[in-house]
N, C-alpha and C positions, 0 to 999 in steps of 0.2 A: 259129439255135440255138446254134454256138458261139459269137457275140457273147454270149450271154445267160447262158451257160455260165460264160465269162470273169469278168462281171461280179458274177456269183454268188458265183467263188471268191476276185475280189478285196474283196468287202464285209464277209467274213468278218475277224474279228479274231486277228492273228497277234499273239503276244509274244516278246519275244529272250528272256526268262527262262527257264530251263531247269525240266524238270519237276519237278525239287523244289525249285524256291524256291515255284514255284506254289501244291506241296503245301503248305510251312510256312506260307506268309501263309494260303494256307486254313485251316489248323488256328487261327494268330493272330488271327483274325477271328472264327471260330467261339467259340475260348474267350470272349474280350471282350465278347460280347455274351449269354452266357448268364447273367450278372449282373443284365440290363434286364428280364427278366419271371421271376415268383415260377412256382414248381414246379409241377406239375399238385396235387400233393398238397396245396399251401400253397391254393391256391386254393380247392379242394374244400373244407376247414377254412374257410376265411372264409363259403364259400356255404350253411354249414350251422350256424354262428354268427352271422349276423346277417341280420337280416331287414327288407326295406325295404319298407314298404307302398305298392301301386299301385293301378290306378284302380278295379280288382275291390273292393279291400279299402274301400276311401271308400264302396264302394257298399252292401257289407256293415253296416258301420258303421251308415251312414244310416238304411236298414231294419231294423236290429237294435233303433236307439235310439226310434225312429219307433214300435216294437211295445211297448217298453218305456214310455213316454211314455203312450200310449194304458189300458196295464193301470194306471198312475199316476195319472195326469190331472193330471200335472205335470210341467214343463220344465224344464233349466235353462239360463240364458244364457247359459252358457262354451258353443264350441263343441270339436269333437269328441271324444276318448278322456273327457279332462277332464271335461266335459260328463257323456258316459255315465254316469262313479263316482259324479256326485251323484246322478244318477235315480235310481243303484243303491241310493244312501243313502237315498233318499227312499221306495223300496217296504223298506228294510226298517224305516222310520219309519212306515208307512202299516202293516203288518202287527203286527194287536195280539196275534196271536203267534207264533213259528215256524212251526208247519206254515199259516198264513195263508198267511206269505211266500213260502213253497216251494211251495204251490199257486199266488200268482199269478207266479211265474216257470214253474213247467211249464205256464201258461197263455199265457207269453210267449213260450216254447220252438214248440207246437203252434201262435202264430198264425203260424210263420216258415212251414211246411208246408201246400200244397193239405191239406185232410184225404183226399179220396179216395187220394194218394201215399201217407198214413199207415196207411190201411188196407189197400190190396194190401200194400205190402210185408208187414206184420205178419201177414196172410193167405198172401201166396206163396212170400215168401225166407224171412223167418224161420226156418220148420220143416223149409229143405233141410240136408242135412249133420249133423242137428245144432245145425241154428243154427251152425255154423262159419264158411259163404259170407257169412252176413247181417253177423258180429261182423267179419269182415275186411272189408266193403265200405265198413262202418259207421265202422271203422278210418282205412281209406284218403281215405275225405268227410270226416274230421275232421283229418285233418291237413293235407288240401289246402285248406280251408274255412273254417280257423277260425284262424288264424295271427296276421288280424288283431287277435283281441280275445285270443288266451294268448302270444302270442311265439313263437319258433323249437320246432317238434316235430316229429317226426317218429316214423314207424310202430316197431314191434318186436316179440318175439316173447315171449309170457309163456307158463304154465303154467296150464293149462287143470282143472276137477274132478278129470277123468278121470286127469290126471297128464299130457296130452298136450302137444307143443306144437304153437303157433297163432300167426301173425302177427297178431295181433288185439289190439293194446296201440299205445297211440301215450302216448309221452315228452315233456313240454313240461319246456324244456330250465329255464326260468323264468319262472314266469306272471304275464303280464302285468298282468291283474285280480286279482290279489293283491297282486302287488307297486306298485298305485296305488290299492286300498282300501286297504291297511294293517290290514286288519279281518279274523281268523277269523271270527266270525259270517256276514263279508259271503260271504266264502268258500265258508259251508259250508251259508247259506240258504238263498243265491240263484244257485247255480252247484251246487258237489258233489249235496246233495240232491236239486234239483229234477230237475238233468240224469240223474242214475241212475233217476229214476221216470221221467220223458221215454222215455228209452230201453228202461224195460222195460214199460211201461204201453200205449203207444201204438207202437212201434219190434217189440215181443216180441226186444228184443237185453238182457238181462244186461249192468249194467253197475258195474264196482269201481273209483270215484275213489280215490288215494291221494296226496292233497295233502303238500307237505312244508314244512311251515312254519318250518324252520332256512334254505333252502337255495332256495325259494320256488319247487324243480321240482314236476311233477304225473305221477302212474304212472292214465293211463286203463288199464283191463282191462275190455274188451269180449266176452262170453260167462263172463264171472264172475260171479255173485250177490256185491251188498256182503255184510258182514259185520250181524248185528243190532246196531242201537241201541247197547245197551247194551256191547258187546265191538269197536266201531268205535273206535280210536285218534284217531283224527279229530276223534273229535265230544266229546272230552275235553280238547283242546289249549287253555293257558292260552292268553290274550293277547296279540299282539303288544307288545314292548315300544314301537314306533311306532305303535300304533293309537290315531287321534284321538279316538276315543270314552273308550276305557279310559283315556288322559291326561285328561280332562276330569271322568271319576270320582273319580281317583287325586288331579286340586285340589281338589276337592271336599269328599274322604273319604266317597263314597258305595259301599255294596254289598262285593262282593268282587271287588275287584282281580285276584285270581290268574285268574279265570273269564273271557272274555270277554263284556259285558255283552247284545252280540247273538247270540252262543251257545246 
């Protein structure tokens, strides 16, 4: 045992440097290296600005366009995001009018869903709270779920009828299907519209898109009634000045320019 003892204490490492040179170079070493990795803060900022799509979201995708293709009965040969915007192009070309096209997207909405899922809920959560549980849960599946096809969002808290607040709003920071249709029309046919009937129709969740077509963010409000028709800001907004449709008018000299032509 004291052999073993011995050896113990000589394997240990001794230094002739006295305890505060020790301390300094601790200190000189610590500073120098806090340069090598970004702040916890900095980090966080990068993780909530930019979004990498993984093997979920390709799956997404596939099944989304897959659903979409079938209410079309057209393809197109670009593959993925790319791909999608034409199909999107193509039901609002196949829709000989607005509310066509907004019924076959809340038809493409509804094939994503068992229908019996679509009916409990609407049946069981909906009518808890208020409908408060349902708009927040509703909230939280769209921004975990949907990332791939609007970009970077995430949940928040709006203001509710009652005057109340409610986590139940989810922020896309700038949407992705906007910002690669180029088109209010596309916007507000085949996405705003359908999706707020989607949700209140077959969901029983109230739902108030607020698209922003300067700045190309989107305000979901989940247990809000949209606004009607006619007093919706939304459904008034000119034309992109990139939208390939309205530049093809605008050579042309057909219609009204100011108006967007799939509007």
């Amino acid at each position: 045992m004291g052999a073993l003892l011995v050896m113990r204490i000589t394997s240990l490492p001794f230094s002739s440097r006295s305890p505060f040179q020790r301390r300094e170079r601790f200190r000189r070493n610590r500073i120098s290296r806090i340069p090598c990795s970004p702040s916890r803060s900095e980090a966080m900022d990068e993780s909530r600005t930019e979004y990498k799509p993984g093997f979920l979201d390709d799956l997404f995708l596939t099944f989304f366009r897959e659903k979409m293709v079938e209410e079309v009965g057209w393809d197109s040969e670009k593959p993925g995001y790319v791909g999608l915007i034409e199909v999107a192009n193509r039901l609002m070309i196949k829709g000989k009018s607005n509310l066509e096209t907004e019924e076959s997207a809340v038809r493409v909405l509804e094939s994503l869903f068992p229908p019996l899922i679509l009916v409990l809920f609407k049946m069981l959560i909906a009518p808890i709270y208020g409908g408060r549980i349902a708009s927040m849960m509703v909230a939280r599946a769209t921004a975990l779920s949907c990332q791939w096809l609007m970009g970077p969002c995430s949940v928040n808290s709006i203001i509710l009828p009652d005057g109340s607040s409610c986590a139940s709003g989810v922020l896309v920071e700038k949407c992705k299907y906007l910002e690669e249709s180029k088109c209010v029309g596309i916007c507000i046919n085949t996405c705003k519209l359908p999706t707020q009937t989607f949700f209140k129709d077959y969901m029983g969740v109230p739902l108030h898109m607020e698209p922003n077509f300067t700045d190309y963010s989107c305000q979901f409000n989940f247990g809000v009634l949209p606004p009607a028709s006619v007093t919706d800001k939304a459904l008034t907004e000119p034309c992109l000045e990139i939208c390939p449709n309205a530049n093809r008018r605008r050579e042309l000299g057909r219609g009204d320019t100011a108006k967007c032509p799939q509007a």
